[in-house]
ROVEXLUM-302846 format. One line per 3 residues: their letters; for each residue x, y, z of C-alpha. Coordinates in pm, whole numbers. Each point is the difference from the previous one (the first is absolute). Last residue first. Layout:
A	X/Y/Z ~ ...;
This chain:
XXX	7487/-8919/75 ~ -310/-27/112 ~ 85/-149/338;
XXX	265/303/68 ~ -370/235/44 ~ -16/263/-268;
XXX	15/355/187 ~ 368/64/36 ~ -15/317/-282;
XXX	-280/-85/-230 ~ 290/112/-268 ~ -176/46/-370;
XXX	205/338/-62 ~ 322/-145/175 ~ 43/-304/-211;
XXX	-61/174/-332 ~ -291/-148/-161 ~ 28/-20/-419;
XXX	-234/254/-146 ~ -321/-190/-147 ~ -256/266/104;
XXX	-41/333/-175 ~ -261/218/192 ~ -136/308/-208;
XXX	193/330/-25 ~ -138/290/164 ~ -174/-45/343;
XXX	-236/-267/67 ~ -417/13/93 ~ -79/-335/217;
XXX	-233/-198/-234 ~ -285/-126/253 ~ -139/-338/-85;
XXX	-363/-145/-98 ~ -13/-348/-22 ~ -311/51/251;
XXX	-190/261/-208 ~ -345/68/231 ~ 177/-35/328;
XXX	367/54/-116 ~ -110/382/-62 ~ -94/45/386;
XXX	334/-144/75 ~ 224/214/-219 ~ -249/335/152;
XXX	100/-144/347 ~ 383/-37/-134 ~ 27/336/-115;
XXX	-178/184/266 ~ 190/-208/250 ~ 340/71/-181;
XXX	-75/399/-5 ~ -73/20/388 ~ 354/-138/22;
XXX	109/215/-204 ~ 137/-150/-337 ~ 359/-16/-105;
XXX	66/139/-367 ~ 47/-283/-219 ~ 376/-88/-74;
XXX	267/66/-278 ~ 67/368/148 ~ 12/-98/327;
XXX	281/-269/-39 ~ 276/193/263 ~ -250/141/175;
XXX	-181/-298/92 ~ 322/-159/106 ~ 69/316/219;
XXX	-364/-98/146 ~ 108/-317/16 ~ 338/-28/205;
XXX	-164/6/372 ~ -173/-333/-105 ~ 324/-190/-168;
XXX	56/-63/-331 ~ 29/-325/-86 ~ -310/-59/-153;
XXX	36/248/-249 ~ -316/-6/-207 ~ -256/-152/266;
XXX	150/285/226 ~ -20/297/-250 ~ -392/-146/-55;
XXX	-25/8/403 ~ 122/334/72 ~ -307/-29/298;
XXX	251/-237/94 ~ 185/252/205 ~ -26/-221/322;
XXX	-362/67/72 ~ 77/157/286 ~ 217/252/-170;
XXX	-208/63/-250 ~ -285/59/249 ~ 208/269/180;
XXX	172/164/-319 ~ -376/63/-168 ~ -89/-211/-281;
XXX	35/-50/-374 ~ -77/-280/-166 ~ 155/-260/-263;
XXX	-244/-273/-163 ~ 149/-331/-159 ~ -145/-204/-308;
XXX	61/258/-264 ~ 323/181/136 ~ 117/-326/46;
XXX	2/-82/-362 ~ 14/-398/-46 ~ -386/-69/-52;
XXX	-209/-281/108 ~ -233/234/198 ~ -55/345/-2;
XXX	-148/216/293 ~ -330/48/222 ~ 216/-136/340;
XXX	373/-1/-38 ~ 168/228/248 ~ -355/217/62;
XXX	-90/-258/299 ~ 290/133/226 ~ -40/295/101;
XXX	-380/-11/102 ~ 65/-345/228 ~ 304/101/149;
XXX	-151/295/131 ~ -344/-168/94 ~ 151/-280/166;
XXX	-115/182/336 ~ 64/-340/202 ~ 107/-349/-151;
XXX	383/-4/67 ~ -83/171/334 ~ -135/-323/118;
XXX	286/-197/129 ~ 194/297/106 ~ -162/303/160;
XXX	-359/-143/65 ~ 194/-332/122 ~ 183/225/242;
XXX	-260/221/141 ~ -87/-259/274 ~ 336/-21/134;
XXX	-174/-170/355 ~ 367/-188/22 ~ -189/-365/-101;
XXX	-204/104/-248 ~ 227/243/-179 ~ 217/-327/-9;
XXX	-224/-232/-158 ~ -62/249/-242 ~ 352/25/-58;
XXX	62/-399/-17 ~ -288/10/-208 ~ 136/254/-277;
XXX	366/-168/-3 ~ -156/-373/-12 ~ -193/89/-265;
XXX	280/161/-204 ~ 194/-240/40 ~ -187/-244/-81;
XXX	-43/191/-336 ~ 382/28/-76 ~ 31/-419/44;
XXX	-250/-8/-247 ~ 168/233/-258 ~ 343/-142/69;
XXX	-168/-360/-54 ~ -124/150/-373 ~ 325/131/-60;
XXX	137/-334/-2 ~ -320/-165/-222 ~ 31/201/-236;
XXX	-125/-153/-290 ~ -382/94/65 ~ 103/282/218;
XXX	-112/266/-270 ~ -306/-155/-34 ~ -115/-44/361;
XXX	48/360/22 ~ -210/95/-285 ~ -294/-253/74;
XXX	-43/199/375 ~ -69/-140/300 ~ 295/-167/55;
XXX	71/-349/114 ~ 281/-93/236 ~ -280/-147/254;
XXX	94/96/340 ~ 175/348/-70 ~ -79/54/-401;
XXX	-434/-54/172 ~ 100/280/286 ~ 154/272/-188;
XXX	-262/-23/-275 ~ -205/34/309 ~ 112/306/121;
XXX	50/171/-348 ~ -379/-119/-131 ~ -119/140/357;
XXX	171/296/26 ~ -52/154/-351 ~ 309/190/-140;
XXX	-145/211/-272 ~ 113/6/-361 ~ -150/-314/-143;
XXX	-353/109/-49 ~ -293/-136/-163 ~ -48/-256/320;
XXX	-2/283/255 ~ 164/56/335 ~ -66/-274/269;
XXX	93/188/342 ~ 180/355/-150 ~ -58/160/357;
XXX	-68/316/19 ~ -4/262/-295 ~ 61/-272/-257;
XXX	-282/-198/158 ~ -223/298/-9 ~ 125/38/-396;
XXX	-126/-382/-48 ~ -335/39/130 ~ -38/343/-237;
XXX	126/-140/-325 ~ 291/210/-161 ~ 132/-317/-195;
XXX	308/89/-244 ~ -182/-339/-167 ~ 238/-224/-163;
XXX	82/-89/-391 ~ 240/-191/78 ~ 201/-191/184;
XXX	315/151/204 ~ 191/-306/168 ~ -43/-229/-294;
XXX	257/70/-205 ~ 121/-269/-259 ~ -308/-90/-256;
XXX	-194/321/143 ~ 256/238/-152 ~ -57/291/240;
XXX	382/44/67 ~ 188/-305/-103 ~ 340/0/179;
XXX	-121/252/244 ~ -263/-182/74 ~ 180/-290/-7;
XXX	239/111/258 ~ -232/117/196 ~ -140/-338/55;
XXX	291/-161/165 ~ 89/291/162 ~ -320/87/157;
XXX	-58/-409/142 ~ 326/26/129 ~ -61/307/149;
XXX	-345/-147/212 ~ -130/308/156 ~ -212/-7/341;
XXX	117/371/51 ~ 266/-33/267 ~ 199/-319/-132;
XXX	-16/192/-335 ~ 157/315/118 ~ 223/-209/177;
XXX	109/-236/-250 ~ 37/327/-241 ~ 232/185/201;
XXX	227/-276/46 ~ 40/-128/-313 ~ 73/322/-176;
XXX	240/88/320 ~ 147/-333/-98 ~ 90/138/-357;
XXX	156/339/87 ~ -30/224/-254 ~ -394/54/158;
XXX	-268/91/-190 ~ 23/-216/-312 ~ 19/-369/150;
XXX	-355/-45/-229 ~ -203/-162/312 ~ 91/319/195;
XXX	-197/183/-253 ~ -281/-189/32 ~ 54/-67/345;
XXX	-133/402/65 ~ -238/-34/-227 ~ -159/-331/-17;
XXX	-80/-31/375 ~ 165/262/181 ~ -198/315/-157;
XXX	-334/-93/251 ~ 229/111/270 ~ -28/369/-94;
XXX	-382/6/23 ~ -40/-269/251 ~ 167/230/250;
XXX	-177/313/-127 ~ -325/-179/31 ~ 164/-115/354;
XXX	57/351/153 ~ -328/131/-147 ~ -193/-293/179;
XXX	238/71/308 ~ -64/366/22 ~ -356/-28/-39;
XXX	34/-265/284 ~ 208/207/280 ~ 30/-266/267;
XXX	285/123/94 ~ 220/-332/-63 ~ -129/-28/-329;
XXX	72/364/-79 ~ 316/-96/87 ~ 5/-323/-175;
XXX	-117/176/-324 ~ 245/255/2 ~ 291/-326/49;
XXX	-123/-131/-343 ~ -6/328/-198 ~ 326/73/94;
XXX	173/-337/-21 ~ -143/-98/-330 ~ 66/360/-147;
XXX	364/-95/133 ~ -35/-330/-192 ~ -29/173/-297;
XXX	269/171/49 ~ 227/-267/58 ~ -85/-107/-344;
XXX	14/309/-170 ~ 277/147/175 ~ 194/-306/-14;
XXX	-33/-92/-358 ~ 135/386/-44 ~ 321/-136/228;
XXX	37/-316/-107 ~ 32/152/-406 ~ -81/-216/-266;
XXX	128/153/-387 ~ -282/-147/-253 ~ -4/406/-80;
XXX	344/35/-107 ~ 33/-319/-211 ~ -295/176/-158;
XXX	160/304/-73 ~ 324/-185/-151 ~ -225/-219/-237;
XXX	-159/304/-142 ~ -381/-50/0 ~ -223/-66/-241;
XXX	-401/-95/102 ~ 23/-400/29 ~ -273/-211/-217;
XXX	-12/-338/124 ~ 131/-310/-185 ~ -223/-273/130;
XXX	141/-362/52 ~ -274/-308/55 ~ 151/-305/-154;
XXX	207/-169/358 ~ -144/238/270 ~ -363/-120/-86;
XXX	86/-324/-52 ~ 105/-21/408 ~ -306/192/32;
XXX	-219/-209/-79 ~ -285/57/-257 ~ -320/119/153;
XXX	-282/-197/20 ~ -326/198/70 ~ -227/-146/302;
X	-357/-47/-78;
């Protein structure tokens, strides 16, 4: 039976959280929420670069008929193009890497034109997520508790191509459920998901935007197909239309340790929001957001900022996990939420406990340009 979920509109009226912020002098953090076009450039045009590289060393060995070096060529294709959706436009979606607000816009219409990626969609929901982190009555993107799955059928499809995912787990980026959720918003304007149709319930502007986005899309991805048909470009649709959903398995093992195994219904980021370290290559792929507890905290901030945002609060925050750390932790969380299922993990804090009720300075709680116009 479905659950009932109270709308959102009432939601944003009587639901306010005061979150927990580690202190920071005002001056510092006006310092770090400082954009700069030229390091949004290097990350974003960088990206694309690896796009570029890894793309065109797949053609060639395409065009030599050199097949080991085309699988390899397109797992490490898929690999760094897998970051696009959700990553990559995640930050772009904020208006935080760039100075320059149409370069914002820019970047992340292409990014998400390219990886079958609805932004509207993202924003809307984001900011609710951020607005109500893992409080099931206003945040519905991350739902928990959810299985850090390591299943054998669905690591093959991480490792090739991520066809239907898994039920249990919301971190992958399954073709088929992305395609097709794609395809029903196009002709139908319906979504596949309960969350999404929720948060468009009295929206009915940004709801058109989101529909007109997804024909787009379709039209973008089939035109090209139709294309690499037509001029013999047979790599093409490998390279571009399906990349999104090749060699997840990057994007797939960084990203589940954000939320999954941790508190919910509290307003202490550090309890309901994982850190990690990683190594300079996949951080920079995965858009810095492995600083993800500094990002939920200081919204504003922008990706290449966090680590010296880290720094700055390190003392009142958990130490980061490893990566290898977080999956230990959150497969042992799991195993313990079979036989106690209200069972929750109490993230270890520094020094002083959390005080909450401080009045919200305008910069500290800053989503950046995230929240859609529509919301108001």
């Amino acid at each position: 039976m479905a659950v009932e979920h109270e709308p959102m509109e009432q939601v944003r009226k009587s639901f306010r959280l005061s979150w927990y912020r580690s202190p920071i002098e005002p001056p510092r953090l006006k310092e770090l929420t400082r954009r700069s076009d030229l390091r949004g450039a290097f990350q974003s045009c960088g990206h694309l670069a690896l796009l570029v590289i890894t793309a065109a060393a797949t053609w060639i060995f395409f065009a030599q008929r050199l097949w080991v070096g085309f699988a390899l060529g397109l797992f490490a294709h898929g690999t760094v193009y897998s970051f696009l959706a959700g990553l990559a436009t995640h930050e772009l979606a904020h208006g935080t890497v760039f100075s320059t607000k149409w370069l914002n816009g820019l970047f992340v219409r292409f990014y998400s034109l390219i990886s079958w990626f609805n932004f509207h969609d993202y924003r809307m929901s984001h900011t609710y997520h951020h607005l109500y982190t893992l409080h099931p009555r206003g945040d519905r993107e991350v739902v928990l508790p959810t299985n850090p799955s390591l299943d054998l059928l669905f690591l093959l499809q991480l490792f090739t191509l991520n066809l239907v995912g898994t039920r249990s787990e919301p971190y992958s980026f399954p073709l088929v459920q992305n395609i097709g959720a794609t395809v029903k918003l196009a002709f139908t304007g319906r979504y596949s998901k309960e969350w999404l149709e929720a948060v468009y319930a009295d929206q009915p502007d940004a709801h058109r935007k989101s529909i007109r986005w997804a024909r787009l899309i379709l039209l973008f991805h089939l035109a090209l197909i139709a294309a690499s048909i037509v001029f013999r470009l047979w790599p093409l649709p490998l390279l571009v239309a399906f990349a999104p959903f090749i060699a997840n398995w990057l994007r797939y093992f960084v990203g589940v340790p954000m939320h999954t195994g941790l508190r919910t219904n509290v307003t202490d980021f550090r309890l309901c929001v994982r850190s990690i370290t990683l190594d300079p290559f996949t951080q920079f792929l995965y858009w810095r957001m492995n600083w993800h507890t500094e990002h939920h905290m200081f919204a504003a901030v922008p990706c290449y900022n966090l680590r010296n945002l880290y720094r700055a609060v390190a003392a009142d925050l958990p130490k980061p996990r490893t990566l290898l750390g977080a999956w230990r932790e959150m497969r042992q969380i799991w195993k313990k939420q079979q036989t106690e299922p209200g069972y929750q993990f109490e993230t270890p804090l520094p020094g002083r406990k959390a005080e909450g009720g401080k009045k919200q300075d305008t910069l500290e709680s800053s989503l950046g340009d995230l929240a859609p116009k529509d919301l108001g």
